[in-house]
N, C-alpha and C positions, 0 to 999 in steps of 0.2 A: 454456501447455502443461501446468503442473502441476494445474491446476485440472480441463482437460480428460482429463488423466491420472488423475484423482481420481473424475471423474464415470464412465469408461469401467469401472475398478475397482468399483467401486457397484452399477453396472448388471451387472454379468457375476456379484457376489458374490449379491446378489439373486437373479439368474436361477437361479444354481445351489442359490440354498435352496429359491426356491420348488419348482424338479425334483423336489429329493429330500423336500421335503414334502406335496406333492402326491401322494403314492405311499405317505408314512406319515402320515394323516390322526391316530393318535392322540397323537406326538410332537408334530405342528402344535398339536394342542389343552394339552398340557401346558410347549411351550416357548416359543412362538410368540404366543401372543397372541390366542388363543380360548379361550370360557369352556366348562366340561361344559353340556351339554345342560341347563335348568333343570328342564324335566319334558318327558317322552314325552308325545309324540301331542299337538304342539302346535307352534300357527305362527304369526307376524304378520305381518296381513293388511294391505292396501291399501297398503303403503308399498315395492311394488317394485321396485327400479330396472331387474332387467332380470332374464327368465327363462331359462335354458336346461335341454335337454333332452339325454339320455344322457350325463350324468355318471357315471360308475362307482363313488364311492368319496367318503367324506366327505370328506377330505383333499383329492380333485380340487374341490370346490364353498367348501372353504375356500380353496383356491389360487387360484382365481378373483376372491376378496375381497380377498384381501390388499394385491395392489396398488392397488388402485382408492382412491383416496382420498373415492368419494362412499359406497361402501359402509363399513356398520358394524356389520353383523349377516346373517344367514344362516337360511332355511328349505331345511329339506333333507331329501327321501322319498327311502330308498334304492329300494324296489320299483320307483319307475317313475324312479330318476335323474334326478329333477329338484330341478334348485338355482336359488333364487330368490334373489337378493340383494338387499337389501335398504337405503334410508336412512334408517332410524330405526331405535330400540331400545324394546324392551318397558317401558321406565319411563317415556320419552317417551309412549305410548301405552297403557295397561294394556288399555283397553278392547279392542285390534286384537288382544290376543293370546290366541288363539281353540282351541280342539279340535278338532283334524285329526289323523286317524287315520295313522298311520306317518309323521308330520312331526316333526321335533327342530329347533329354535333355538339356535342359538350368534350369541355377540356377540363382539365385538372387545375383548380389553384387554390391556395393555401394560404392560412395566416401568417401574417408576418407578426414576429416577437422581437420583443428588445434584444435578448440575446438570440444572434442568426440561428445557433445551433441547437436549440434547445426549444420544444415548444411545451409549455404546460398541458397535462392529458383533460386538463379541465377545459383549458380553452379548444384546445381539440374539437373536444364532444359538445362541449354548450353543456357542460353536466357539472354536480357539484363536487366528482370525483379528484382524487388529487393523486399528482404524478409520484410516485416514490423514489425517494434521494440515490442519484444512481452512485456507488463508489467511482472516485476518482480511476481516471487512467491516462496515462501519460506518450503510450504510445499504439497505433495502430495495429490491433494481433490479424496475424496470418495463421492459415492454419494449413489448407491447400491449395492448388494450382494460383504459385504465385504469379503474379506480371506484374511486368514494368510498366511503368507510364510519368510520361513527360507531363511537368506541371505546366502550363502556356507562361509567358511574359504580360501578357496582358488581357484584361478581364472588361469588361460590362457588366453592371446591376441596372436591373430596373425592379423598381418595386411600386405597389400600391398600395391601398391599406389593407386591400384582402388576397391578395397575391404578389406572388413574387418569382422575376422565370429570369433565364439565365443566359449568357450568348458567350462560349470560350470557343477561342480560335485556336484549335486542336482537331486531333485526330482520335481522342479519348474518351469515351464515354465510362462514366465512372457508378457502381452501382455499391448499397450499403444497406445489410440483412443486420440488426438490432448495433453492433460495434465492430462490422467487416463491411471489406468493399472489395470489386472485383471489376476488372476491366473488361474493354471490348472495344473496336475498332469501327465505329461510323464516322459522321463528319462533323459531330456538332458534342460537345461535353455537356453532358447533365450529371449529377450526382441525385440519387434517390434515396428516403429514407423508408422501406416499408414501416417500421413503428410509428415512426412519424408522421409520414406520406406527407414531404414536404420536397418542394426543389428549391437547390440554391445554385449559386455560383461558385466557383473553387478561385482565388486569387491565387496568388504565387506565394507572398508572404504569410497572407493572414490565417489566419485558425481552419486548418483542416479539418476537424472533428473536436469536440467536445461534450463530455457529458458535466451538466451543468458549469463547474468553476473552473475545472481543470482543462488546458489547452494543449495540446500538439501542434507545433508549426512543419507545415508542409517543405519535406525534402527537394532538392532537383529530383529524388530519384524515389519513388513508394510503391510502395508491395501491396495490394490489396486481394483480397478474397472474399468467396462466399461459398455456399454452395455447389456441388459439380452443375453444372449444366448440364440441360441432355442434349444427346450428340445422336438421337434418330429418336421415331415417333414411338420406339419400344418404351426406350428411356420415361417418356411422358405418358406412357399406357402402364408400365410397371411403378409411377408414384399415384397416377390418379387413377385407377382402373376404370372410374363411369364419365371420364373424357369421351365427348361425343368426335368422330368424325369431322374432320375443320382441318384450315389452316392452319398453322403453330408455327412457330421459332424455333428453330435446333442449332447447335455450334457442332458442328465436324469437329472433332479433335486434329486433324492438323488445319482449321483453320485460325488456331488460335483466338478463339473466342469470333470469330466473325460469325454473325447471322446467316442462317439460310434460310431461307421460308419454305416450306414443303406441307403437302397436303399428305395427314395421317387419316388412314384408314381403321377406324379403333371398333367394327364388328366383326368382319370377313375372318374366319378360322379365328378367331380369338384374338384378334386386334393385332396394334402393334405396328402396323406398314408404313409404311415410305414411299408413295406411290412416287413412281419416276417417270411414267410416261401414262399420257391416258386422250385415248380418241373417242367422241363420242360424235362427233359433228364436223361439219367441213368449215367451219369458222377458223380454223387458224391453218395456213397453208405450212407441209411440215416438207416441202420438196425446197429447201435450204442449203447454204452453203457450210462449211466445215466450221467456220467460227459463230453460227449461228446455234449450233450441237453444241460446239467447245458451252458457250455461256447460257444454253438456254432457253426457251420461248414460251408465247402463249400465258393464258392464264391458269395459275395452279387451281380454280377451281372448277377449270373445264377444258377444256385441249390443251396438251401441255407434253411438251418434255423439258425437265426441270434442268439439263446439263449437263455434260460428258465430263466436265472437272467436277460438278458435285455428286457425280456417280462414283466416281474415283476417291474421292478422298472418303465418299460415305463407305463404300466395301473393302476402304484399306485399313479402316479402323478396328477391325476385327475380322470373324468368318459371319457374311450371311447366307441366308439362302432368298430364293426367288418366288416370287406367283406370279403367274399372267392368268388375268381374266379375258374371254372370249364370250364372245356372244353372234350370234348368227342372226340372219335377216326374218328368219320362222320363229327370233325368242327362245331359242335354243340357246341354255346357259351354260357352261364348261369354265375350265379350268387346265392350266399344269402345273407342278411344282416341281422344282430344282433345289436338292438341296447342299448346291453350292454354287456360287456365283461371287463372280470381281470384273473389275473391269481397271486395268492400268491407264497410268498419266498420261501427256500428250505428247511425249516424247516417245512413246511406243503405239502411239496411233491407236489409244484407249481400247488394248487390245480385249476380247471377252474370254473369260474361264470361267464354262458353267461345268456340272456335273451331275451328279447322283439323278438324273429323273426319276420317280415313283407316281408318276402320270396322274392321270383323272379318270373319271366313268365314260369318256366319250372320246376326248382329244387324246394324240400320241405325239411320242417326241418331233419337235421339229429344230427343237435349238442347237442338238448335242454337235449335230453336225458345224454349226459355225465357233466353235469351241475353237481358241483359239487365232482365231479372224480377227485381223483388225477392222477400224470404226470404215467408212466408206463413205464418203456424200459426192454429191455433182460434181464439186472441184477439186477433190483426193482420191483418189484410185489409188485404191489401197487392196481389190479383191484379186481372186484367183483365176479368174476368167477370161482365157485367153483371145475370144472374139467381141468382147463388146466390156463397158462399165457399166457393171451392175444396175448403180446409182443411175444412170442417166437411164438406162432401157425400160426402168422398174419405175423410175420419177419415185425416189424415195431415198433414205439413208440408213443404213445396218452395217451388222459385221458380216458383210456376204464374202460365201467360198465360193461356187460356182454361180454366183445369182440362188443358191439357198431355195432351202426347203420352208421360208418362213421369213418374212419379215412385216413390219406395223408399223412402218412410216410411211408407205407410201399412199398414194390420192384416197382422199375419202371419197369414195363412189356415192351414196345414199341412195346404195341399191344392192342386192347380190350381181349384178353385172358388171363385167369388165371388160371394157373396151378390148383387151389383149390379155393375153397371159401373163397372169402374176401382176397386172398392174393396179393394185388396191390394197387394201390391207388382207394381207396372206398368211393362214398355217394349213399349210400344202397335207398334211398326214389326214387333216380334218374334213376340209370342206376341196379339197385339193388346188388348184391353180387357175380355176376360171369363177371362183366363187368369193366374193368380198366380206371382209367381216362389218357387221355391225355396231361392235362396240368392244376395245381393248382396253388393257388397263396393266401394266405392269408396277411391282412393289416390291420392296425386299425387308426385309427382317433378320435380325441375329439369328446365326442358328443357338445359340445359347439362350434362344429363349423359349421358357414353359407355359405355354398357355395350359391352362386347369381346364382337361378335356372334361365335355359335358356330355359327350356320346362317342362312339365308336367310330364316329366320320371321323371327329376331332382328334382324334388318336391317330389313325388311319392319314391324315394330311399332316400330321408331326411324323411320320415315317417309319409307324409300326405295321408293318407289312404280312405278321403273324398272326396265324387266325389262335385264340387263345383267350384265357379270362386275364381282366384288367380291371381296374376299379377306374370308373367316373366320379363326376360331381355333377350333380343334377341340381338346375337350376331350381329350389326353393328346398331343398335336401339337405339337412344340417349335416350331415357324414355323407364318408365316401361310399358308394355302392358299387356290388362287384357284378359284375357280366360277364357273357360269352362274346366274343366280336369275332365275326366271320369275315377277314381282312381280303380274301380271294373269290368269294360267290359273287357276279356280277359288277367289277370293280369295286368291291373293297369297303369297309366300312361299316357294317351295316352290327345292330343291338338284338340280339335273338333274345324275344318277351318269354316263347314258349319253346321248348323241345319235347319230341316223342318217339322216340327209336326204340329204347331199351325194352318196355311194356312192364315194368316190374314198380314203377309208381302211380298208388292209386290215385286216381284225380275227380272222383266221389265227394266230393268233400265240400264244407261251409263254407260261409261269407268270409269267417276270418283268417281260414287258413289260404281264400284267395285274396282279401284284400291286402296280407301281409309278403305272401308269394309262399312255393314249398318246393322240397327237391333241390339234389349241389347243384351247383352253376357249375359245370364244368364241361368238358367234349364227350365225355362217358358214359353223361345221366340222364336221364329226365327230370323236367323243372317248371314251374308258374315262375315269371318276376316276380309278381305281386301288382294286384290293382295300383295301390297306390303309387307304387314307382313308375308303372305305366302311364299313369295320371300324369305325373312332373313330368315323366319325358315328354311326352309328346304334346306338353303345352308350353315347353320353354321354345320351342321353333315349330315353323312346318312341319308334318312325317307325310312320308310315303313308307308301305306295307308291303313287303312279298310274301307269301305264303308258300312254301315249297312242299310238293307231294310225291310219293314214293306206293304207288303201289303194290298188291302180293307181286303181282306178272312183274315189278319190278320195270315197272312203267312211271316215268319221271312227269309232274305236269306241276303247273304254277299258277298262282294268281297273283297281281300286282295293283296298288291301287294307288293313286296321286294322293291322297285323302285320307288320315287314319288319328283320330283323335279320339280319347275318353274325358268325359268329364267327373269332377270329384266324387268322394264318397256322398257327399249330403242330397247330390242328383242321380245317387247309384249307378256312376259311372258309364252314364250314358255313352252310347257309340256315336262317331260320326266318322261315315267310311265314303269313299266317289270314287270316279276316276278310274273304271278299270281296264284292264287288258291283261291277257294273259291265254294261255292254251286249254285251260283248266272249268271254266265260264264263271260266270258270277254266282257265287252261291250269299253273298254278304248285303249288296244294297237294295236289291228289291225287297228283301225280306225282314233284314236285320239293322238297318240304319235307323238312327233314332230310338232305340231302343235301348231301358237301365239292361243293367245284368241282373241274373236271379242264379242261387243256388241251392240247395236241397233246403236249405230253412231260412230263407227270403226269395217270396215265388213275387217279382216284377212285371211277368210274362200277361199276354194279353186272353188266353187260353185258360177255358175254365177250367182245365186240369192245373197239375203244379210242373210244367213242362221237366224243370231242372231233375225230378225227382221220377216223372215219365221216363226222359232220355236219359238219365242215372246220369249228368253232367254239371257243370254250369258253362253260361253263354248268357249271351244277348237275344234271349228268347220273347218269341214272340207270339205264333198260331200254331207247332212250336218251332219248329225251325226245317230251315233249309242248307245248313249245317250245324257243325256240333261237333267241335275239335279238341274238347276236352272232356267226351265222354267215354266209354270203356275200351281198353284194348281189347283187340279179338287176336288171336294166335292166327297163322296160317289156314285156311285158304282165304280167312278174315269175310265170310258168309253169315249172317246175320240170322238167326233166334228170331228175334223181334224185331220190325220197320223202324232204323233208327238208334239202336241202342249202340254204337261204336264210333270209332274217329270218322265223323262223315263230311263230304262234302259231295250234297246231291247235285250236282253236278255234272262231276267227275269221281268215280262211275256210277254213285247211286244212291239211292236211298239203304240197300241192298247190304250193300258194300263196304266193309270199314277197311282205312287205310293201315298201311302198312305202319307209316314214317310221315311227320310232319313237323316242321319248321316255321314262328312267325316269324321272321325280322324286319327293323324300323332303318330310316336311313332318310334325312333332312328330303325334303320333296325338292330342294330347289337345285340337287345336285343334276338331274334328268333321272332319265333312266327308260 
């Protein structure tokens, strides 16, 4: 209990420096343990462990560092808020630290105390707080993923009064979370203390750890630990879920603790990715030879493929699955998923095994066919094609079978044109073989992993392919909510707000029985969501709208809109509807855009009658409407009493006329359609 009492103390004394330092970046620099700026308009490069964006304030991008014990130095532009953290220092490096305009470097350094291993939390902080007496311990505890590591023979300190860094001629970098350590393989040995956040040197004799009196003398041979690592951008998306999109650090589980730097994707279908390849410009030539794939190229935050060995060892670690993002020269955005994909070592010519496609709204398969296939560049002819090599004819590198129905390495055009067939970035099913893509991106992610679907897409891209009710989580929604999802009407995915086939639910009815929604959810019934879940939906992302209609004649028509939001209850759920096309014409924005809702006893409408109560409904009424899809059912031949009184959309067929059968459904606008 006293130990645990010790630790909880630590953590809570920490949190609150870091708060109030984070707030006064110039304190942090003068008490804390970062050095002034060496020179303006200067940064070190290639060595970043992880970038973020909208930082406010130096302080917040120092605050960022401090805990982490893989960070030990800082590039930091105030103008555009972005703080790079960084694993290395400018004396490590002289050469990376470069001329960048509004960039400033700080580094990490720390007080020195009489005894090396132990810092007062007083002196720490500059505070009158005092450290508590940790219990003796005599030897290093392990807990998991031990390793080995050699202690060097010979050491260097350098110290000063306010710092203190370290120089061991090893292969070992050594790292220590509150009384554990854990290894890893770069070229220079640091030992970290996150509670401390102090660096020292390890000698070979002298005192490896100590919590104040008590000593440990360093073995030839020591076990240390810490924490797992994460071993892909899942990993770092499943402890911190509001990790922004950035570079980050991952260890492959068979690279035994070795770093890879990889750029995670943490919004696209619910975070999590590992992007492995991504085009977006002709800045980095990808028409390479075979050990330029094996290790790698380009910048992971903009042209890139990350490498054929760290493709390998990332999709043997488990089962993942795949996305590639597509993008076309009109802005045309798409997608496909696979949900299975590996890619073997290089003793089998990093051969590819994808499977499962469950596609996109636009694109079809083009990968299944190289299933299979081994890797292929200018100088391995590795394809199946018996009159030419792929790679050379295509100026590009893939697992091609016959020269393929698809590949993304080859010449960035910055055009839809192509010199020749297939020579550009190609997915032949899509835009076919004389048209270049604009913008590719492939990622992979565990298939074992659950994103917390916020809508029916989200469902629908984890590879439920069943039209059926499911419950969501809607972004600002304390509980799950349950829906209808129509997984097969116009690829897939889509949140039905309203249903109307059955005719046996009144929908007559008040404010609160629509603000709360009425009717099962289910394929059988008729139903309102409820204003207010309509509300959260479609203000946690984009929507797009289709309205499907069914006439008596049994006549099918639609309407679809780019555009489909309400606002809250306090703005009486105002519409905001654009964008249309469809066979059905527009009965919603000329008329009904910008307009609250009104129902039999809250009349919104602009109309000196009380429309809701006129057209026995409620809607987004206005002089009163020019539909009106939730007002009375009419039985067979559905011929109209009175101008307006049934499911209408004057439009299509009339004023006249009430529908048979009607359908709203929502679905992210940014899928197409």
């Amino acid at each position: 209990m006293a130990v645990q009492g010790e630790k909880v103390f630590l953590s809570v004394l920490l949190w609150c420096t870091l708060s109030f330092l984070s707030v006064r970046g110039d304190m942090l620099l003068r008490s804390v343990g970062f050095s002034q700026p060496a020179t303006s308009n200067v940064a070190l490069t290639n060595h970043v462990l992880k970038s973020l964006r909208g930082v406010r304030s130096t302080g917040r991008c120092l605050a960022h560092c401090l805990p982490s014990p893989l960070c030990v130095a800082v590039n930091y532009k105030e103008a555009a808020g972005t703080c790079e953290l960084s694993t290395s220092r400018k004396d490590e490096y002289p050469d990376d630290l470069v001329s960048e305009v509004g960039w400033q470097y700080y580094e990490k350094v720390l007080p020195v105390v009489e005894n090396l291993f132990s810092i007062p939390m007083d002196s720490y902080l500059q505070t009158t707080a005092k450290m508590p007496t940790l219990e003796p311990t005599t030897k290093t505890p392990t807990t998991e993923m031990p390793t080995t590591t050699e202690i060097p023979t010979t050491t260097r300190m350098f110290t000063t009064e306010m710092s203190m860094t370290t120089e061991i001629p090893t292969t070992t970098r050594m790292f220590t979370t509150e009384m554990s350590m854990t290894t890893e393989i770069p070229t220079t040995t640091r030992m970290f203390t996150t509670e401390m956040s102090m660096t020292t040197e390890i000698p070979t004799t002298e005192m490896l750890m100590t919590t104040e009196e008590t000593t440990t003398e360093a073995p030839t041979t020591v076990h240390v630990t810490t924490e797992k690592p994460p071993v892909d951008c899942w990993d770092i998306h499943s402890s911190s879920p509001t990790s922004p999109s950035g570079e980050y650090a991952v260890y492959p589980k068979a690279w035994e603790n070795q770093l890879l730097k990889v750029y995670c994707d943490m919004t696209t279908d619910l975070g999590g990715w590992t992007v492995f390849q991504r085009r977006l410009d002709s800045s980095q030539n990808f028409y390479l030879d075979w050990n330029s794939y094996k290790v790698g190229f380009g910048a992971i935050g903009g042209s890139f493929w990350l490498g054929n060995d760290a493709l390998n060892v990332l999709t043997s670690q488990g089962a993942y699955q795949l996305r590639i993002e597509l993008e076309s020269y009109d802005s045309v955005k798409t997608f496909v998923k696979y949900g299975y994909v590996s890619v073997a070592d290089e003793a089998r010519n990093y051969r590819l095994n994808v499977t499962s496609f469950y596609g996109s709204y636009t694109a079809d398969d083009a990968l299944s066919a190289d299933s299979g296939q081994a890797f292929t560049t200018k100088d391995v002819d590795n394809d199946n094609d018996g009159d030419r090599q792929c790679a050379q004819a295509l100026q590009s590198a893939w697992w091609f079978g016959s020269c393929g129905y698809c590949h993304l390495n080859g010449p960035y055009q910055g055009s839809a044109s192509v010199p020749s067939r297939g020579v550009g970035l190609i997915w032949g099913p899509w835009l076919g073989y004389y048209e270049s893509l604009k913008f590719t991106e492939m990622k992979i992610r565990p298939i074992s992993a659950q994103p917390i679907p916020k809508d029916c897409w989200d469902l629908y891209q984890s590879g439920h392919s069943s039209s059926g009710v499911y419950t969501i989580y809607v972004t600002g929604r304390p509980e799950g909510l349950t829906v209808l999802c129509d997984m097969e009407f116009d690829g897939g995915g889509w949140t039905t707000i309203q249903k109307r086939e059955i005719g046996d639910l009144d929908f007559y009815r008040g404010w609160a029985d629509y603000k709360a929604g009425f009717g099962t959810v289910d394929t059988e019934s008729d139903f309102w969501l409820g204003l207010d879940d309509i509300h959260l939906l479609t203000n946690q992302d984009s929507y797009q709208i289709r309205i499907i209609f069914v006439s008596w004649g049994n006549i099918f028509g639609y309407a679809r809109y780019s555009e489909f939001r309400i606002n809250n209850e306090a703005d009486n759920y105002r519409l905001t509807i654009g964008g249309y096309a469809g066979n059905a014409g527009d009965s919603l924005i000329t008329y009904h855009n910008g307009m609250p809702w009104s129902t039999l006893d809250r009349d919104n409408d602009k109309d000196a009658r009380q429309c809701a109560q006129v057209m026995r409904g409620a809607w987004w009424y206005n002089n009163c409407q020019t539909s009106n899809l939730n007002g009375p059912y009419v039985e067979y031949p559905g011929y109209l009493s009175t101008n307006g009184q049934g499911i209408i959309w004057s439009s299509w067929p009339g004023q006249d006329d009430s529908l048979a059968k009607v359908q709203m459904k929502i679905r992210p606008t940014n899928i197409g359609y």
